[in-house]
FIGU-949262 format. One record per residue: x, y, z of N, C-alpha, C in turn; residue in one letter. Coordinates in steps of 0.05 Angstrom, whole numbers, plus 5000, padded with zeros to 4 digits. Each point is the difference from the previous one (the first is absolute). Layout:
<rs>
XYZXYZXYZa/...
</rs>
This chain:
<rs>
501749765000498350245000501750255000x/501750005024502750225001501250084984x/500949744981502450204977498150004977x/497149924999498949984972500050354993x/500250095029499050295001502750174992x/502049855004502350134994502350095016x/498649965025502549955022501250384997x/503050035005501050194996499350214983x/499450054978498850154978497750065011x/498850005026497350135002501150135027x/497850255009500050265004500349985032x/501450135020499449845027497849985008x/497750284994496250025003499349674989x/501149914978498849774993501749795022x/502249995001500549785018498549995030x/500250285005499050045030497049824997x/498750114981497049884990500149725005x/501549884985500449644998500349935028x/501550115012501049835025497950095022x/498250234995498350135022497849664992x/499150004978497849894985500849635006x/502149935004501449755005499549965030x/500950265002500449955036496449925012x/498450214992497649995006498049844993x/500849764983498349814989500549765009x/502750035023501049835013497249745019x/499150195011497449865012498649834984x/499049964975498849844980501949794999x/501749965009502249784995499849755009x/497749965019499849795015499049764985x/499149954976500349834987502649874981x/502650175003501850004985501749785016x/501649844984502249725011502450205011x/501149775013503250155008501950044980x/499249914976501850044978499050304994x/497350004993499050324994500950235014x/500049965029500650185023502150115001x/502149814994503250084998500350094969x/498349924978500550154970499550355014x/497550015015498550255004502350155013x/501149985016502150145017502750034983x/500449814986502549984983498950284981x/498350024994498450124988500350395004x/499349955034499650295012503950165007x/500949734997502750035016500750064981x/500249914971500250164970500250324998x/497450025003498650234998501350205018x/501049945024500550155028503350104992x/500749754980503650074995499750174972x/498450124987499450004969499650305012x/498650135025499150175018502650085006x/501049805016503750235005501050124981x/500149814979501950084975499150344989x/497649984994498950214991500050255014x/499849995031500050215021502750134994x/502449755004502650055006501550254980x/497949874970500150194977499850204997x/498150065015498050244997502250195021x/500249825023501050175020503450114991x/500949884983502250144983499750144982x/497949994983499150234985499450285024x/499049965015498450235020503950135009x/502549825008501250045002501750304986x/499449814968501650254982499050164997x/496450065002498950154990499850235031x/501149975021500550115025502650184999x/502649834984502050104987499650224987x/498549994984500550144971497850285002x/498949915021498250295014502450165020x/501949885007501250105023502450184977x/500749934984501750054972497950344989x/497949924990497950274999499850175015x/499949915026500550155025502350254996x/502049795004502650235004500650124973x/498549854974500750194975498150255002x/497250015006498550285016501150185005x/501749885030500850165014502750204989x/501949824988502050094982498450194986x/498350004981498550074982499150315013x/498950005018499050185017501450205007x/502850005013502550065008501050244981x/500149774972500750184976498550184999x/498049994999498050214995499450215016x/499649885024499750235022503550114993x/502849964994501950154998499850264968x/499449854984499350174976496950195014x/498449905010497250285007501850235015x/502449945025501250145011502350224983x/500849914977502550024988497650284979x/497949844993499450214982498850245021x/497749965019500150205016502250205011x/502649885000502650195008500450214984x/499949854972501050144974497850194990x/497849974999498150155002499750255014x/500349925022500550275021502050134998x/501449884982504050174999499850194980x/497549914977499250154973498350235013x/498449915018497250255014502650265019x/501449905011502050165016501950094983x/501349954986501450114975499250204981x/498149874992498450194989499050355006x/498249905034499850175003501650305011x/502749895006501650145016501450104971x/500549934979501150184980497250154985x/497649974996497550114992499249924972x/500049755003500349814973497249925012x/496750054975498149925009499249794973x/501849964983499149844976503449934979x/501149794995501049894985499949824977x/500550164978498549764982502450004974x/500749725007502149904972499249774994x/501849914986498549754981499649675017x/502350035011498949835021498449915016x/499850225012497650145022498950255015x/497950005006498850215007499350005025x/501350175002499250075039498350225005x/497749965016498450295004499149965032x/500650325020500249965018496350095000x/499249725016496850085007499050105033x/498950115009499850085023496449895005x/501349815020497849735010496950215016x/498349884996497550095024501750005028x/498350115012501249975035498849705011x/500950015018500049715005501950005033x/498049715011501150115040502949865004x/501450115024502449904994500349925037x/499449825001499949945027503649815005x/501450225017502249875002500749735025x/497650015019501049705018497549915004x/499749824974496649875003499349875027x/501849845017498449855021499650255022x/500950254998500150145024497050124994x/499950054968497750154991497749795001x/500349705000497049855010499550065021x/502850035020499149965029498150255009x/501150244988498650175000496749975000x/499449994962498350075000497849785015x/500949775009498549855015499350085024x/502050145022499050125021498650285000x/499650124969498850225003497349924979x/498749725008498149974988499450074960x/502849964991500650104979499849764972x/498149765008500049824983499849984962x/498250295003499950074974502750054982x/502750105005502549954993500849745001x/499549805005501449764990498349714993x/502150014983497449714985500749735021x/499549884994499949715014499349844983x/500849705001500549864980497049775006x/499749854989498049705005500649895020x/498150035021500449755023500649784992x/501049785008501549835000499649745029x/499249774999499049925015502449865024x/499750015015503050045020498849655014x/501849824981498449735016501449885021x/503050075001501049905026497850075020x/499450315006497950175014496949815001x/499149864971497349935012500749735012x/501649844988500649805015500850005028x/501150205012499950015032497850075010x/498650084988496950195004498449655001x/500249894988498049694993500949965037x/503149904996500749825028499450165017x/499750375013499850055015496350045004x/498549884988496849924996498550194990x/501350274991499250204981497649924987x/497450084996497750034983500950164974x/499549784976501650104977496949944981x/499650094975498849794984500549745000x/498449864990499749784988500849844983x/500750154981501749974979503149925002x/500650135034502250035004501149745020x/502549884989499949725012504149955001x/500649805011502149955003500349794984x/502349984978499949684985502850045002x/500349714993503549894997499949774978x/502250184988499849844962503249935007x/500149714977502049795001501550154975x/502750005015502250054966501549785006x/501649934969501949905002502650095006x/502249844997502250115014502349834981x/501150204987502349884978501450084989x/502649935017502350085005502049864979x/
</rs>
């Protein structure tokens, strides 16, 4: 029955399937000889080693594919680095053209290369020590100056709230989910 199905070449959902479906039909067996009983187990014990193989697989694929995210990772970050150094590099140089400029009274340059024109921005607030200026406007009832972002659900917090017998919704519950572990 086992390898008609194909043994290895099928999916672990399908092996898991076979051996759940083997295992549980076990009870109907009571008409089966001792020769049958031991085919049947020879059978499941198949299936159970056909189950490692495939896990073991998988769990080395999950391996490299853990690798090769960790590889993306630090190329990001590299990636990032560069970039935040060139946003800094051009803001320097930028400002060296706005201060240059303006201190010799150069309000427009234009050669073939390029064109420089000195633009003078809207106004705009210049708050020089933002956490002093939340602290502020928070103790002077001043909420309308600062935005605030999306609450964000703080679960370490409801989960001590559950164990310390907190009245929560309903909805709201404690679960514990199984990972694997593969090293």
């Amino acid at each position: 029955y086992y390898q008609r199905l194909g043994g290895l070449t099928m999916s672990l959902y399908d092996i898991t399937a076979d051996y759940r479906e083997l295992f549980d039909n076990f009870d109907n067996a009571d008409d089966l000889t001792d020769e049958q009983i031991e085919a049947y187990f020879d059978t499941l014990e198949a299936i159970e080693g056909d189950f490692e193989i495939k896990a073991v697989n998988i769990a080395c694929y999950v391996k490299e594919l853990k690798a090769e995210i960790e590889l993306f990772k630090a190329e990001e970050a590299a990636l990032k680095s560069r970039r935040q150094t060139k946003e800094n590099l051009e803001k320097r140089l930028k400002k060296m053209l706005v201060d240059g400029m303006t201190a010799i009274g150069k309000k427009k340059i234009d050669k073939p290369r390029a064109r420089l024109t000195l633009k003078v921005n809207p106004e705009s607030a210049d708050v020089g020590d933002e956490k002093e200026f939340i602290k502020w406007a928070q103790t002077h009832d001043r909420d309308d100056l600062l935005n605030y972002g999306a609450p964000k659900v703080a679960r370490t917090a409801v989960k001590n709230a559950i164990h310390d017998g907190a009245e929560l919704p309903e909805y709201v519950k404690l679960v514990r989910t199984t990972s694997v572990i593969i090293k």
